[in-house]
C-alpha positions as CSV (number, residue, x, y, z in Angstrom):
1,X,-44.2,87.2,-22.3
2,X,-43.7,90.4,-24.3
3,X,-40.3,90.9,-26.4
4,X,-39.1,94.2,-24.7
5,X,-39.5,91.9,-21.2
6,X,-37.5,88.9,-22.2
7,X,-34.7,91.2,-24.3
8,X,-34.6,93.7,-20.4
9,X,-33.9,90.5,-18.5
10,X,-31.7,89.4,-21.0
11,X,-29.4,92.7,-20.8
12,X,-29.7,92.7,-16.6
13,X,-28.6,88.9,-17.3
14,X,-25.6,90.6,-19.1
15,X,-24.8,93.5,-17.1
16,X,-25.2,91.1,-14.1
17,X,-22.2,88.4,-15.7
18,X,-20.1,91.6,-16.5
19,X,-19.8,93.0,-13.3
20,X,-18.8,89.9,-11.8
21,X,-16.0,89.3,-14.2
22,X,-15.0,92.4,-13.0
23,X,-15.1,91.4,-9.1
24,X,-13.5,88.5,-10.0
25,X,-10.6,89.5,-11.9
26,X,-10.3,92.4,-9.0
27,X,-9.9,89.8,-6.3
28,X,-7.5,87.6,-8.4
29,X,-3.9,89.8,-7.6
30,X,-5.0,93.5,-8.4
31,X,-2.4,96.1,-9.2
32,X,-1.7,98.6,-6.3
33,X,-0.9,102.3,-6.6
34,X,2.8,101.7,-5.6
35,X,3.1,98.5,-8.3
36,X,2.0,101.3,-10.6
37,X,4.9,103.5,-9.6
38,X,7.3,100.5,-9.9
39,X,6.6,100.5,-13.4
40,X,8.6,102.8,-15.8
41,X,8.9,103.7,-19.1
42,X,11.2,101.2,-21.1
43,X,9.9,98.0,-19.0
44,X,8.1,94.8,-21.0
45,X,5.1,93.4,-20.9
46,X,6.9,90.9,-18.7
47,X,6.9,92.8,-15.6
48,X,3.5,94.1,-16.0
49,X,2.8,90.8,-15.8
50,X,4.5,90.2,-12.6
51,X,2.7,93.1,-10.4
52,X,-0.7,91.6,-11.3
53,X,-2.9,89.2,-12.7
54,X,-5.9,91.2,-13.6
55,X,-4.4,92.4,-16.9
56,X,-5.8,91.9,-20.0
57,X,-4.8,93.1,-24.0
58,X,-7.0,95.2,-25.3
59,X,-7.9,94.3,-28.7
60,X,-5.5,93.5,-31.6
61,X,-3.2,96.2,-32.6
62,X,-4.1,96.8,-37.0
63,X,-1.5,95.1,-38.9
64,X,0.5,98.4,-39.5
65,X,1.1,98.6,-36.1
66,X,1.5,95.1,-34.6
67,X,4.3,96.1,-32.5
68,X,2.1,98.1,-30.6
69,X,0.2,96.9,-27.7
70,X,-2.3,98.1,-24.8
71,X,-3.2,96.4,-21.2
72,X,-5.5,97.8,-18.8
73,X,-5.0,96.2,-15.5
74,X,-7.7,96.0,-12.2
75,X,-7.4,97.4,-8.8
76,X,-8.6,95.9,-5.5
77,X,-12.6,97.5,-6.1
78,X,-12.8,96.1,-9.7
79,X,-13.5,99.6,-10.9
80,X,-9.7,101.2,-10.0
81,X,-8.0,100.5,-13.2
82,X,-4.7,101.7,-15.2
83,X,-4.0,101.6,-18.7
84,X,-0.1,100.5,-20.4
85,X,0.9,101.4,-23.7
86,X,3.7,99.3,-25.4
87,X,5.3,100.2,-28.7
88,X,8.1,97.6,-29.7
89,X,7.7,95.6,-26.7
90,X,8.7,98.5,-24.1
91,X,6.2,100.9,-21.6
92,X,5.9,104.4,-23.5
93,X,3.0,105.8,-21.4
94,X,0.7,104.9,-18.7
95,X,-2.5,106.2,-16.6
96,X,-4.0,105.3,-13.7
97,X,-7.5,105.9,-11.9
98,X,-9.0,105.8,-8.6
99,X,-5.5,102.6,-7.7
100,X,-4.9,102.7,-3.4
């Protein structure tokens, strides 16, 4: 078997696992449109973590700025998404896309 054939399959094999961590952590408790509203500027991480349980941290803040801290959280379709940024522990800014 030639090397670009084995290194395709094992990238499908990849892509393949990736989107079905992603339908996965949709189906687990995805966060709605109106849970997105609920949340406002000066909230924790705490009641992020209440709406939904398809949040994850996205990856470690550099040491100057450990305070700081971003989530991106799933909708229903696994492709919905919204984005938190914390600073200090409390919600400074927030985007959403494609949440129902």
């Amino acid at each position: 078997m030639k090397k670009s054939a084995i290194a395709g399959g094992c990238i499908l094999g990849l892509l393949i696992i990736v989107g079905a961590c992603k339908v996965s952590a949709a189906t687990n408790d995805p966060l709605t449109l109106a849970e997105f509203d609920k949340i406002k500027a000066g909230s924790s991480e705490k009641t992020l973590l209440q709406y939904a349980s398809t949040c994850q941290q996205d990856g470690e803040a550099e040491p100057a700025h450990s305070d700081e801290a971003t989530w991106t959280c799933f909708g229903a379709d696994g492709s919905s998404n919204a984005v938190f940024f914390y600073s200090e522990g409390e919600l400074f800014s927030k985007a959403q896309t494609g949440l129902v």
